[in-house]
MARLORO-562453 format. One record per residue (C-alpha): residue number from 0; residue in three letters; chain; x, y, z. Coordinates in steps of 0.02 Angstrom, whole numbers, padded with zeros to 5 digits. Layout:
residues N
NODE   num   residu   chaine        u        v        w
NODE   NUM      ALA        A        X        Y        Z
...
This chain:
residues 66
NODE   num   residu   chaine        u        v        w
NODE     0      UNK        A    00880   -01301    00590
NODE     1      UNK        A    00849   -01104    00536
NODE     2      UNK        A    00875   -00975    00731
NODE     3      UNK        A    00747   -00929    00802
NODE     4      UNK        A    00656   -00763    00762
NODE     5      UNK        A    00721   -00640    00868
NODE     6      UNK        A    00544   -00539    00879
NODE     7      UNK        A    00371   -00556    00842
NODE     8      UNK        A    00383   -00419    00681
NODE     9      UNK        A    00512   -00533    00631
NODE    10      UNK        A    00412   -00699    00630
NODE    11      UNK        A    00252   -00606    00575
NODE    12      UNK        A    00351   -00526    00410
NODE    13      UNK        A    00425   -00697    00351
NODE    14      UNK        A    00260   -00788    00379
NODE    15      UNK        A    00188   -00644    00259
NODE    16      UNK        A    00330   -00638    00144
NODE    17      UNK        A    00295   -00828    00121
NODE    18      UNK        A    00186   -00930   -00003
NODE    19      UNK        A    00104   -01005    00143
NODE    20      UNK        A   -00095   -00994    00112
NODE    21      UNK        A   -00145   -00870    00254
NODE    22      UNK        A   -00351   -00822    00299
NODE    23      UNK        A   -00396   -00651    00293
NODE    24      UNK        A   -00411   -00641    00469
NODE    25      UNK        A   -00214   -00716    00485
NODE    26      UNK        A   -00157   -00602    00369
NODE    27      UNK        A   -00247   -00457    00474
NODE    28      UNK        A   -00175   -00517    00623
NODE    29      UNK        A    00004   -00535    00539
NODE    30      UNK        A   -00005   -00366    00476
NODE    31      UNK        A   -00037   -00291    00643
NODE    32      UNK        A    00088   -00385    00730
NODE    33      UNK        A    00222   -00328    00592
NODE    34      UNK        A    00177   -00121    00631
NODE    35      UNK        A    00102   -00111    00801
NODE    36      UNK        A    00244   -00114    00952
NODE    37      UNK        A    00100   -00161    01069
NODE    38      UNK        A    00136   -00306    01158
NODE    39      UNK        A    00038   -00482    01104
NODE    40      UNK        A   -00105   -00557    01228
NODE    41      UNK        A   -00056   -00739    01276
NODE    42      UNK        A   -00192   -00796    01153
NODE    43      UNK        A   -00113   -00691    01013
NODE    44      UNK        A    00066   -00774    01055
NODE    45      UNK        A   -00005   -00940    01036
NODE    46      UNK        A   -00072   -00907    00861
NODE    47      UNK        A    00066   -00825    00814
NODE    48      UNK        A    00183   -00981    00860
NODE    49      UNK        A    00028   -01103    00775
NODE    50      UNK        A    00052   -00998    00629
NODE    51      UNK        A    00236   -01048    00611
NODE    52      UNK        A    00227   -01214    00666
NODE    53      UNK        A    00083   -01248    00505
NODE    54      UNK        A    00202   -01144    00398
NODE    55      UNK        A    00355   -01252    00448
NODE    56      UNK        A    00465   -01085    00512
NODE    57      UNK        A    00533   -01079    00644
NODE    58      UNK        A    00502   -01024    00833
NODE    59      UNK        A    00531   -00852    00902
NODE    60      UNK        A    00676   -00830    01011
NODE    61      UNK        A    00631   -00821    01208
NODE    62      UNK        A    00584   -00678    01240
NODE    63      UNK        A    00520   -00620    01073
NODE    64      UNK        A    00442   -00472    01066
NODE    65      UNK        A    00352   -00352    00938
């Protein structure tokens, strides 16, 4: 199994980086996770983790943060 993510940039770079088909509004989202330090709303964090779990990456570390 590939570690964890150690932040939320972190997991939202790779997903981009990847060939993974990705909506508009994902990529949107991705992109603003990758430059904005603000925090992530509990319903952003759950995307975020469905987004990796449909690519097949893996998790973010506990704790992760932007």
């Amino acid at each position: 199994m590939t570690a964890p993510f150690p932040t939320d940039r972190d997991a939202a770079l790779a997903l981009l980086a990847s060939d993974v088909p990705l909506t508009r509004k994902a990529g949107s989202f991705l992109g603003q996770t990758a430059v904005d330090p603000t925090p992530l709303t509990k319903a952003q964090a759950k995307w975020l983790v469905q987004l990796l779990d449909r690519a097949g990456l893996p998790p973010i570390a506990a704790g992760g943060v932007a």
